[in-house]
C-alpha positions as CSV (number, residue, x, y, z in Angstrom):
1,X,-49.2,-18.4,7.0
2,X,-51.7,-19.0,9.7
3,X,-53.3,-22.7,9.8
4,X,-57.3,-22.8,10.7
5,X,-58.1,-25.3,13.4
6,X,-60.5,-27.0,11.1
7,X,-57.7,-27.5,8.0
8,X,-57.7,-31.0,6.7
9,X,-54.0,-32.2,5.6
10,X,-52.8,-34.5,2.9
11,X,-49.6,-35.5,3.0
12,X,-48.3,-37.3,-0.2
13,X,-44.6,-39.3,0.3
14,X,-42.4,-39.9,-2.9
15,X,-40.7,-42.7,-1.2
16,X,-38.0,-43.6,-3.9
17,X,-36.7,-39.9,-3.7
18,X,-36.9,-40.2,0.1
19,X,-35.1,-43.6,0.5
20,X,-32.9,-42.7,-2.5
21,X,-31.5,-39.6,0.4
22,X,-31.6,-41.2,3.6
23,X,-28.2,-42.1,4.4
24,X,-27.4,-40.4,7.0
25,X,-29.8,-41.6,9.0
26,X,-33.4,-43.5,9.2
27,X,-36.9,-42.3,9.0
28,X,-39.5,-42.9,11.7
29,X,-42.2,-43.4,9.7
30,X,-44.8,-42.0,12.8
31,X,-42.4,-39.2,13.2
32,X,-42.5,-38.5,9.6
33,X,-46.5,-38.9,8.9
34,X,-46.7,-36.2,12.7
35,X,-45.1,-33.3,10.6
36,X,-48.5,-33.1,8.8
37,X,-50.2,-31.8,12.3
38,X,-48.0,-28.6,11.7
39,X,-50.6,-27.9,9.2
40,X,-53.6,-28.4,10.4
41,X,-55.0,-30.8,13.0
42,X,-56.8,-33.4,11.0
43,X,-55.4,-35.6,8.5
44,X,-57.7,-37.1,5.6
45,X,-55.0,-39.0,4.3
46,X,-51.4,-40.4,3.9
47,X,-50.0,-41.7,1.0
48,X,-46.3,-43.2,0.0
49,X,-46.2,-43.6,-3.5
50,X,-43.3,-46.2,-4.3
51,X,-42.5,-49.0,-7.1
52,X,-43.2,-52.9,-7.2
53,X,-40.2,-54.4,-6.2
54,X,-38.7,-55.5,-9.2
55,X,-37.9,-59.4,-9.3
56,X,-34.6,-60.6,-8.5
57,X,-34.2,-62.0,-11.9
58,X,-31.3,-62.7,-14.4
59,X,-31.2,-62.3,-17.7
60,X,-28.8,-64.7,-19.8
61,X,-28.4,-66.9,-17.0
62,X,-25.2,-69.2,-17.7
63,X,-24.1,-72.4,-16.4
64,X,-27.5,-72.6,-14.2
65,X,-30.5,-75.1,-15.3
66,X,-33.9,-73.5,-15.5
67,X,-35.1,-75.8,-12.5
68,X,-32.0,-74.6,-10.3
69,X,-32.7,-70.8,-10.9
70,X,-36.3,-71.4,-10.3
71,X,-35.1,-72.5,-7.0
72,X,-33.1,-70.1,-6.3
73,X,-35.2,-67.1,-7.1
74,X,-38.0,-69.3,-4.4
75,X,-35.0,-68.9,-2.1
76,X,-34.1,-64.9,-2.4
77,X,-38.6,-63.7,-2.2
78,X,-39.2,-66.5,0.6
79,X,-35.8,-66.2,2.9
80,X,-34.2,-62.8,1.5
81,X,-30.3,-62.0,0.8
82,X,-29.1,-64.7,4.0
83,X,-31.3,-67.1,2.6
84,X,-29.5,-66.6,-0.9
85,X,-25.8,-67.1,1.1
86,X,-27.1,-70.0,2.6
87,X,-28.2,-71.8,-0.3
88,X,-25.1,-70.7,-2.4
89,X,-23.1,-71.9,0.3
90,X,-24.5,-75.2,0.5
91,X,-23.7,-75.7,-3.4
92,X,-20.3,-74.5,-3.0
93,X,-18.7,-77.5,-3.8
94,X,-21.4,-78.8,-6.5
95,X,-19.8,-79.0,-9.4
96,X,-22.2,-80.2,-11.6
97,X,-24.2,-76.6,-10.2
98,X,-21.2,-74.4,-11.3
99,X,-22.6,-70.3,-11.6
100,X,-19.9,-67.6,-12.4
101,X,-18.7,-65.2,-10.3
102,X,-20.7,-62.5,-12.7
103,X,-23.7,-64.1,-12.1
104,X,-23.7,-64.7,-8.3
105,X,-22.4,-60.8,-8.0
106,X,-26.1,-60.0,-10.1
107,X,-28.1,-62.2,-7.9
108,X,-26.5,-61.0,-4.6
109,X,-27.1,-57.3,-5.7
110,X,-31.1,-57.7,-7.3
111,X,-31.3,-59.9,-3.6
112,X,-30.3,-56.7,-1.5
113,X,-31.9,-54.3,-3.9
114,X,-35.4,-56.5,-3.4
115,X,-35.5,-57.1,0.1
116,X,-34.1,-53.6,1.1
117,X,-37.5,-52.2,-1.3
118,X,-40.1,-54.9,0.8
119,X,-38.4,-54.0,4.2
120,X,-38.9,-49.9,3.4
121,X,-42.5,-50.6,2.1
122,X,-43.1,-52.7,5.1
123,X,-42.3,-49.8,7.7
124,X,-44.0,-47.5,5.3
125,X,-47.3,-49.3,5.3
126,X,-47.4,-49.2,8.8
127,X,-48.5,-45.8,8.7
128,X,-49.2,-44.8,5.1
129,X,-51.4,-46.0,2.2
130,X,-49.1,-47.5,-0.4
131,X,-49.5,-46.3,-3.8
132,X,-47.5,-48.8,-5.6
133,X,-46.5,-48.6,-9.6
134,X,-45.0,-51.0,-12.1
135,X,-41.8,-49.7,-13.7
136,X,-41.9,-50.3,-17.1
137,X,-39.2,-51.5,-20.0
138,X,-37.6,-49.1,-22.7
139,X,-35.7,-50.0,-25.6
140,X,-33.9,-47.8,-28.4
141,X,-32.4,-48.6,-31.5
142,X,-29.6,-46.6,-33.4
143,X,-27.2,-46.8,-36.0
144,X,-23.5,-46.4,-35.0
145,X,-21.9,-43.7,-37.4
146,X,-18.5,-46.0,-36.9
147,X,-19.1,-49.5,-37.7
148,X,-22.5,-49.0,-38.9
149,X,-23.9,-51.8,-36.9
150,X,-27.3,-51.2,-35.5
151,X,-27.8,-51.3,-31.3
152,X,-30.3,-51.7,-28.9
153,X,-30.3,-50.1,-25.5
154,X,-32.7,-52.0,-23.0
155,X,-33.9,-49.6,-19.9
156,X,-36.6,-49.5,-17.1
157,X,-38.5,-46.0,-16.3
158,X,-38.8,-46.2,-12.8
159,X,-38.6,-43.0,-11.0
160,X,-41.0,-40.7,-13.5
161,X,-43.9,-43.0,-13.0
162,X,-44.1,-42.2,-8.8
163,X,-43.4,-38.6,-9.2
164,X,-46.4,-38.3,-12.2
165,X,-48.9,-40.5,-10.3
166,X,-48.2,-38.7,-6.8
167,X,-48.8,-35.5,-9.0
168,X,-52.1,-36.3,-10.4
169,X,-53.5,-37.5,-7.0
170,X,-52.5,-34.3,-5.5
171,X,-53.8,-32.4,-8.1
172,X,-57.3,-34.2,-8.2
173,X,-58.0,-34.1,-4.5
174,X,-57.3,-30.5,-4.5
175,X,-60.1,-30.0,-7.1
176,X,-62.1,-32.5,-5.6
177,X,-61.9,-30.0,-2.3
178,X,-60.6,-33.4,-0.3
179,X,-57.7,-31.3,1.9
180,X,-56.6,-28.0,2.6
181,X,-53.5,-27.8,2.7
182,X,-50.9,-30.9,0.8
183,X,-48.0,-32.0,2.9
184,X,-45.3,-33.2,-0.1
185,X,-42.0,-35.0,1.6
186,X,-40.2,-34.7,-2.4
187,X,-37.3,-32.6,-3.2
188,X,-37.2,-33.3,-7.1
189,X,-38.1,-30.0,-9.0
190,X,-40.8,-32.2,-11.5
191,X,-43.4,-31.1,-8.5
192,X,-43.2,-27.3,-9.1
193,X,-45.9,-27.9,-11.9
194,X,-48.0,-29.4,-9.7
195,X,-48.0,-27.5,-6.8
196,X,-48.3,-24.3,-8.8
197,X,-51.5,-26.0,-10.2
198,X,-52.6,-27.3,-6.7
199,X,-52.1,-23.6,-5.2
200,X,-54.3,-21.8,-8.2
201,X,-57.1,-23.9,-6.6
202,X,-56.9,-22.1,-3.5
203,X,-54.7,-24.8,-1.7
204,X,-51.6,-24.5,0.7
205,X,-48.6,-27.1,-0.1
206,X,-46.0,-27.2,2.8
207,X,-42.7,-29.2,1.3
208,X,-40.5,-31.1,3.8
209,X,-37.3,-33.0,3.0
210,X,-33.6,-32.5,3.3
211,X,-31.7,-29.7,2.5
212,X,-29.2,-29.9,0.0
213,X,-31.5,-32.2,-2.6
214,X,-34.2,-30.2,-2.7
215,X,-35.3,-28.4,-5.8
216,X,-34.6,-24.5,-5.4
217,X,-37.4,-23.0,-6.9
218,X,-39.8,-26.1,-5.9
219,X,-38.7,-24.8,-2.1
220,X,-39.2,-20.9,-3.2
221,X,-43.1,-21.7,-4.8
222,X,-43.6,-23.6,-1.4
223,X,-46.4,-22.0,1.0
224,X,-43.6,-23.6,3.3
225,X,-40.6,-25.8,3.0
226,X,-39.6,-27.2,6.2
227,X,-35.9,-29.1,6.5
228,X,-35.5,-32.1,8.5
229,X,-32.6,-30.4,9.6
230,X,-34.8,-28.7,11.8
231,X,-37.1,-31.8,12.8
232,X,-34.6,-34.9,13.0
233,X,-35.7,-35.0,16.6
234,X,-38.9,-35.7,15.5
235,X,-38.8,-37.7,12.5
236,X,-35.1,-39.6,13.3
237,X,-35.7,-43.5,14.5
């Protein structure tokens, strides 16, 4: 498809799908918000649509007084993960301040999961608007057909909530006639939808993201889908 020297670009970032794949190796975030000038020369805007970080917290805490784990929880936001080894090293030998194994295993892993989420929405922000949504909680009761006892299952929706927000922002700019063509860095196949509904508008959506996660037909309904396989020495930090 041939790009117009005057098309305006959107590009639109699902960043839990894209820091969900990158393993192999990291984003540059300038590197990654550049692919939109493949599409047209001026861009209107750049969004990465993401979650709150959800709080380090413990349910059921054991053997822990409310005023220690208010301390501690000060300790993982302020300081991050070392912070939290620091501190529980200091009480090692505190009997009195005793936390099971369990426990410290939970706080050690919401502590990484945190500060790795701030640190990716700090090099985001950099060079993206951050679009940032609460998860929210889920709960379901049913009736075991065994010992008829009734149970509760206890969730968080977390990854629905970016893709449907990113979608309607897409979708509403295109009618609003804010871009010409959308720049989508998402593999999941929720977007085909979308961009089928963006396109009947009259709009171009380029997808880029990697290759083997990437929605078949959501890469087939694509004006273009571009792999980073064929840009990581462009968009590789």
């Amino acid at each position: 498809m041939a790009i117009c020297s005057k098309d305006r670009v959107a590009v639109f970032v699902d960043g839990p799908n894209l820091t969900a794949h990158q393993t192999d190796f990291r984003i540059d975030m300038a590197g990654l918000k550049n692919l939109a000038f493949k599409y047209g020369p001026d861009i209107v805007s750049a969004s990465w649509y993401d979650l709150i970080p959800e709080s380090p917290e413990v349910s059921n805490i054991k053997h822990i007084p409310k005023s220690r784990y208010r301390h501690i929880l000060r300790v993982i936001k302020n300081k991050g993960s070392q912070g939290l080894e620091s501190f529980l090293a200091s009480c090692k030998n505190d009997r009195n301040q005793t936390m099971t194994q369990d426990t410290l295993y939970i706080l050690r892993r919401k502590a990484k999961r945190y500060w790795d989420k701030k640190e990716s929405q700090r090099l985001a922000e950099e060079h993206f608007k951050l679009v940032l949504e609460s998860s929210t909680s889920f709960s379901h009761s049913y009736t075991c057909p065994f010992c008829r006892k009734i149970h509760t299952l206890r969730g968080r929706a977390e990854k629905g909530i970016t893709d449907l927000k990113l979608s309607i922002d897409m979708l509403v700019l295109a009618a609003q006639d804010k871009y010409d063509n959308a720049l989508l860095i998402a593999g999941d196949g929720h977007y085909v939808h979308a961009v089928r509904a963006v396109q009947s508008l009259g709009k171009s959506v380029f997808v880029s993201f990697f290759d083997n996660p990437t929605n078949y037909e959501l890469a087939q309904i694509a004006d273009e889908f571009l792999s980073f396989s064929k840009v990581i020495h462009e968009i590789e930090a």
